[in-house]
C-alpha positions as a Python dict, from the first residue, in 0.01 Angstrom:
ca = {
    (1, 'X'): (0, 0, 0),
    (2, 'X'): (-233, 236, -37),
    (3, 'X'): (-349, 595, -139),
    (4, 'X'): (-555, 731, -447),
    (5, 'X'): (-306, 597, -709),
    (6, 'X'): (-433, 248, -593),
    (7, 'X'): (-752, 308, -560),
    (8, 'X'): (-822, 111, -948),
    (9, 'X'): (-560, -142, -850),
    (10, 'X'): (-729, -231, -519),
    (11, 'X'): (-825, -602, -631),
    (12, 'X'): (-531, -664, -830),
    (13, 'X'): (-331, -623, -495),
    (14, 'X'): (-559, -799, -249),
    (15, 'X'): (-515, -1116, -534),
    (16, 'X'): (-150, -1100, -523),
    (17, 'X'): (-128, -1120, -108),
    (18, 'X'): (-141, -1465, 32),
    (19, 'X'): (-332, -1289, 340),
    (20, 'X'): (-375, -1586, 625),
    (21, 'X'): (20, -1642, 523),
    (22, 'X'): (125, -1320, 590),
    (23, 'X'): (-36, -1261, 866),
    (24, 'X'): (64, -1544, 1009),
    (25, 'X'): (429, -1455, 980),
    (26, 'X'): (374, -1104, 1067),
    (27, 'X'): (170, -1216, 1393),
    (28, 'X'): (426, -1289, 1651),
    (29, 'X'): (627, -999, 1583),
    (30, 'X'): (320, -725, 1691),
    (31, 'X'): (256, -946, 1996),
    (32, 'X'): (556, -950, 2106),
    (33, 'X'): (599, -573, 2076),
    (34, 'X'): (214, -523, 2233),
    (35, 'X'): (282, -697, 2509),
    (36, 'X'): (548, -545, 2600),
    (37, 'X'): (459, -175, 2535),
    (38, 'X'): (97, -323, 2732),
    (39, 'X'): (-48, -175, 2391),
    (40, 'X'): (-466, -172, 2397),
    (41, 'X'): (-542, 109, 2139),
    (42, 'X'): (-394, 101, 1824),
    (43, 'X'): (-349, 405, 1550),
    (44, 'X'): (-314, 179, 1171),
    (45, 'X'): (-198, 458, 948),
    (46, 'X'): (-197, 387, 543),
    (47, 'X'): (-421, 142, 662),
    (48, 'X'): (-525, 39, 281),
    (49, 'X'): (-771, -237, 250),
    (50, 'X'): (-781, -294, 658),
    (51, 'X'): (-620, -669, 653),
    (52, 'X'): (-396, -572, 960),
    (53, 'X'): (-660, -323, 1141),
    (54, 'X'): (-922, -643, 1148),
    (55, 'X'): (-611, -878, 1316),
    (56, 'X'): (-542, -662, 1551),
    (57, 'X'): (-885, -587, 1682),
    (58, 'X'): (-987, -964, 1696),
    (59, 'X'): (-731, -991, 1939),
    (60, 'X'): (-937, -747, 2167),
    (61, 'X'): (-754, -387, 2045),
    (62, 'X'): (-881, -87, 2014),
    (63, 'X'): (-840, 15, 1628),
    (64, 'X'): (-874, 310, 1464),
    (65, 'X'): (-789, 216, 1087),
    (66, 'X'): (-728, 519, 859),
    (67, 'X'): (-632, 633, 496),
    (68, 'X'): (-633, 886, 243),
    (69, 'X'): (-861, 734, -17),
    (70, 'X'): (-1251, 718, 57),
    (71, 'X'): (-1274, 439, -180),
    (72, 'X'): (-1017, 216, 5),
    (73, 'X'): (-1186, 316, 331),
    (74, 'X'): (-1530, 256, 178),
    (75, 'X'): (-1384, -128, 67),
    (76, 'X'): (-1252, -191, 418),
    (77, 'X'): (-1562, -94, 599),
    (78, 'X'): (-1798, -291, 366),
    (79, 'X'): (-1565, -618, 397),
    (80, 'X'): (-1477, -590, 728),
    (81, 'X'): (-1779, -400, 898),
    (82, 'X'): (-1717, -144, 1173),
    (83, 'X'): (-1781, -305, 1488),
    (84, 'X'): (-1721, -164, 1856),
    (85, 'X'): (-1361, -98, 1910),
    (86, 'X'): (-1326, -85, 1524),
    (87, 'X'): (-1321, 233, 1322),
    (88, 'X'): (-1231, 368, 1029),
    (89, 'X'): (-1078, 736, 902),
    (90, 'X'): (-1032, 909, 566),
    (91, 'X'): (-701, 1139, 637),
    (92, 'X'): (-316, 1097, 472),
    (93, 'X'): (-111, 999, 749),
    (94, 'X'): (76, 1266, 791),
    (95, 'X'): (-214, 1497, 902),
    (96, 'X'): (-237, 1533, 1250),
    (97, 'X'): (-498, 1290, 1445),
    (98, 'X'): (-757, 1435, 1691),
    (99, 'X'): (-832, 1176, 1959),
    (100, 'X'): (-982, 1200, 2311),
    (101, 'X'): (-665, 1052, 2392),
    (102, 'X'): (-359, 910, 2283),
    (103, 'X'): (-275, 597, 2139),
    (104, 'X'): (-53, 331, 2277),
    (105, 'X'): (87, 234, 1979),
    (106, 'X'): (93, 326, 1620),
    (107, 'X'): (213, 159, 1291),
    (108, 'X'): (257, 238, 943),
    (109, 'X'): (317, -85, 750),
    (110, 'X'): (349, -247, 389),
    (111, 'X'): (571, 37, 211),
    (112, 'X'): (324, 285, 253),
    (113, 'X'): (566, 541, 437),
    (114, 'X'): (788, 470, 125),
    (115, 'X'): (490, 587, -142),
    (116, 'X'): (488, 938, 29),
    (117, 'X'): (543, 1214, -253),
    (118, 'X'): (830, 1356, -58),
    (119, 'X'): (1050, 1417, 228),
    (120, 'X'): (853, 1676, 384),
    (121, 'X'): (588, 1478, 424),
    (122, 'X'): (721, 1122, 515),
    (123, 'X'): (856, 1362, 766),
    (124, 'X'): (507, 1492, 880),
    (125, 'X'): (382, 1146, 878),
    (126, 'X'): (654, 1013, 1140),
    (127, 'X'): (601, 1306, 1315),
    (128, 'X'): (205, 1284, 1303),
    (129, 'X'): (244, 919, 1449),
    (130, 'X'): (440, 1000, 1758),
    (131, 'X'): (222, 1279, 1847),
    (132, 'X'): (-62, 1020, 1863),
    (133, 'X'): (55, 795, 2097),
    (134, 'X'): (122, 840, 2449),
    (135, 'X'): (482, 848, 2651),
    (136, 'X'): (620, 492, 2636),
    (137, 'X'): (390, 396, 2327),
    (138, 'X'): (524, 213, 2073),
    (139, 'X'): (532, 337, 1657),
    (140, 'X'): (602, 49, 1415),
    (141, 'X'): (762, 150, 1051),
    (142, 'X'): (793, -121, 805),
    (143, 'X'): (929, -37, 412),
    (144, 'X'): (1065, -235, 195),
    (145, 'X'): (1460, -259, 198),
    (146, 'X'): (1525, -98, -199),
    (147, 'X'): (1893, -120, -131),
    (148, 'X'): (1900, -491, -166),
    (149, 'X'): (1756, -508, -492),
    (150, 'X'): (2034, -435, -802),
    (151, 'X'): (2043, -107, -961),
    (152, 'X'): (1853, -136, -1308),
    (153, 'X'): (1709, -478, -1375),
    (154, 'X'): (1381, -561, -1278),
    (155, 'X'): (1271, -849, -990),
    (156, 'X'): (997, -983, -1108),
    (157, 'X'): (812, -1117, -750),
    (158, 'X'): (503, -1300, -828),
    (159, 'X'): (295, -1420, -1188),
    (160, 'X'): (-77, -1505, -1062),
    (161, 'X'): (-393, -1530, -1235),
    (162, 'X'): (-699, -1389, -1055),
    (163, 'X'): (-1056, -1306, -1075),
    (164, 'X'): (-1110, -964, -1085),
    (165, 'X'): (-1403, -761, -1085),
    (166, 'X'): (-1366, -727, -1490),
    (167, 'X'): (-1281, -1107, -1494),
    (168, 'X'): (-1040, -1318, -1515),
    (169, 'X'): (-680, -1131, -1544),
    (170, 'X'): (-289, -1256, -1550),
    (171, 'X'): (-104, -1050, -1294),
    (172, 'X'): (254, -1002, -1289),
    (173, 'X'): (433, -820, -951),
    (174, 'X'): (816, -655, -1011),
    (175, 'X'): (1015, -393, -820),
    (176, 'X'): (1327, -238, -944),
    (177, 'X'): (1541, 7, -870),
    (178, 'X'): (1685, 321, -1017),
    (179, 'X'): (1977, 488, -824),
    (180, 'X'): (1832, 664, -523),
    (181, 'X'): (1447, 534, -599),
    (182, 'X'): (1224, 228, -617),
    (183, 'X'): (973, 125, -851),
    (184, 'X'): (669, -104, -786),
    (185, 'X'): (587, -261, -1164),
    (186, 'X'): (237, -418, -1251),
    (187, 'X'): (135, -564, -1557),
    (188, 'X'): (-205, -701, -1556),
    (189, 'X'): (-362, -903, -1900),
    (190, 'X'): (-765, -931, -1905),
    (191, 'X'): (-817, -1297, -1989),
    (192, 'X'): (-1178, -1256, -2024),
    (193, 'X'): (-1284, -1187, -2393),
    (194, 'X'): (-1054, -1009, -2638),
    (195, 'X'): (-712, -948, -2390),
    (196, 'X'): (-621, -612, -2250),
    (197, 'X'): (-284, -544, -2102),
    (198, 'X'): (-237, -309, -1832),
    (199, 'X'): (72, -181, -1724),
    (200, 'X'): (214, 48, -1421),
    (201, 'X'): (488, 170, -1226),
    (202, 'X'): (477, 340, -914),
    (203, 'X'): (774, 503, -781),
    (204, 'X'): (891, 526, -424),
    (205, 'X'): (1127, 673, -198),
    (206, 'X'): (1465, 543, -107),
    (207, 'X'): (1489, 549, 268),
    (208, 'X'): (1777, 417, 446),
    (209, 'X'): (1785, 265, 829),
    (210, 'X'): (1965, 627, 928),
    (211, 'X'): (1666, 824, 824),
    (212, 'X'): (1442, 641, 985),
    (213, 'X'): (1626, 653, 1327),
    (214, 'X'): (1664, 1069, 1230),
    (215, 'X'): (1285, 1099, 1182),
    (216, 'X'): (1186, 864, 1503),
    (217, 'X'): (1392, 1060, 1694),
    (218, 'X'): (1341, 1428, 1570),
    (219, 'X'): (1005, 1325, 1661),
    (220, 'X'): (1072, 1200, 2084),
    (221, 'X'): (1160, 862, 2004),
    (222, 'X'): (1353, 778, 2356),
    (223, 'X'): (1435, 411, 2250),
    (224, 'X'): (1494, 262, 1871),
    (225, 'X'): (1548, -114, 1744),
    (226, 'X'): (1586, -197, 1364),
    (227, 'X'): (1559, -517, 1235),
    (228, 'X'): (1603, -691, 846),
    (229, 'X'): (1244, -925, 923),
    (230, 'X'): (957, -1006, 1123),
    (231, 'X'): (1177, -1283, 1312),
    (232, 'X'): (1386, -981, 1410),
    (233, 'X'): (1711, -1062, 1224),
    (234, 'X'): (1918, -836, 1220),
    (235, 'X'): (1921, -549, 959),
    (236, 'X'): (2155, -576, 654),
    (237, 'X'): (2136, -322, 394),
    (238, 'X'): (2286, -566, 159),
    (239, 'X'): (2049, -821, 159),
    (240, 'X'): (1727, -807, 427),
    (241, 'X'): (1377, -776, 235),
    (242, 'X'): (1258, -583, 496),
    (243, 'X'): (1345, -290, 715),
    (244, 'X'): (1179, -231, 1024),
    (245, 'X'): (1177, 43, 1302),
    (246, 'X'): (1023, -50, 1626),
    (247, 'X'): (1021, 268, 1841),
    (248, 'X'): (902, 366, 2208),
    (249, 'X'): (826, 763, 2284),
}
């Protein structure tokens, strides 16, 4: 996730994510798919905190990291550093990227396309992503599936305690849904003196597997493959966590 509404919640996110475990799962997926598209400079849109950017150039990419808060940008490049054949960008991802030339492959992971304010621009930001990479590149999407989750009630995901840069905190992680939208829920409880509570919900957009294939290929995708995980299961609106668009121009 990431963007200016996140830019206070940065920490409280980076303590919820199990980071080496992700990755790990995520991992053979975007080889797979970088082999194959012979991918060896990479566009990392809604970038947030950089976790992904830093994978994917220790395996010898090309990265160009980008997002629209200067803060987040400011955390990645201080944690990470910005090393040859590792930059980083301050621009919403669905402003148009200037590069000597394009990309051969781009990705937009984690929800983030999901968190856009509207249509227009998750449309813009699709768009903006195939014009960046070259014919026969590859653009990743990954959101979460909403349509799995019931309409109303609240799943609560994760209940961790951290130490934050205010101390030490209780963190609670929900999403729920509300007819057509999705809502990410925080609570987070200072531990550290008298406790504070925190609480937050952050909306997001209801996209289905349709509109992503309309947007990838209003915007030259030639060749589209959905899939319900990062083991490539197939996609099922009823019940696959994840949905995700793997798409050569």
């Amino acid at each position: 996730m990431s963007g200016t509404r996140f830019d206070d919640l940065a920490d409280v996110y980076e303590a919820m994510i199990d980071w080496p475990k992700r990755l790990a799962n995520e991992e053979p997926f975007y080889r797979r798919w970088f082999c194959g598209a012979g991918v060896r400079r990479l566009l990392d849109v809604a970038c947030g905190t950089g976790r992904h950017a830093a994978m994917f150039h220790s395996w010898g990419l090309r990265v160009e990291a980008a997002d629209i808060s200067p803060r987040i940008i400011e955390r990645a490049r201080a944690a990470l550093g910005e090393l040859e054949g590792l930059s980083w960008a301050v621009r919403g991802f669905d402003q148009p990227v200037a590069a000597e030339e394009p990309f051969d492959a781009a990705l937009c992971v984690g929800n983030s396309l999901a968190l856009a304010p509207d249509w227009p621009t998750v449309r813009r930001a699709v768009a903006a992503m195939f014009a960046a990479v070259r014919d026969g590149g590859l653009v990743i999407l990954h959101i979460l599936n909403l349509w799995r989750l019931p309409d109303g009630p609240c799943l609560w995901q994760k209940c961790t305690c951290a130490t934050l840069q205010q101390g030490d905190a209780l963190i609670l992680k929900g999403v729920h849904r509300s007819g057509s939208r999705g809502y990410v829920d925080l609570v987070v409880t200072s531990l550290a003196g008298v406790p504070q509570m925190q609480s937050e919900s952050v909306p997001f957009l209801g996209i289905e597997a349709s509109d992503l294939l309309a947007l990838a290929r209003a915007a030259g995708a030639s060749e589209t493959h959905l899939f319900g995980s990062y083991q490539e299961q197939t996609y099922q609106r009823e019940t696959s966590v994840d949905l995700i668009l793997a798409a050569r121009k």
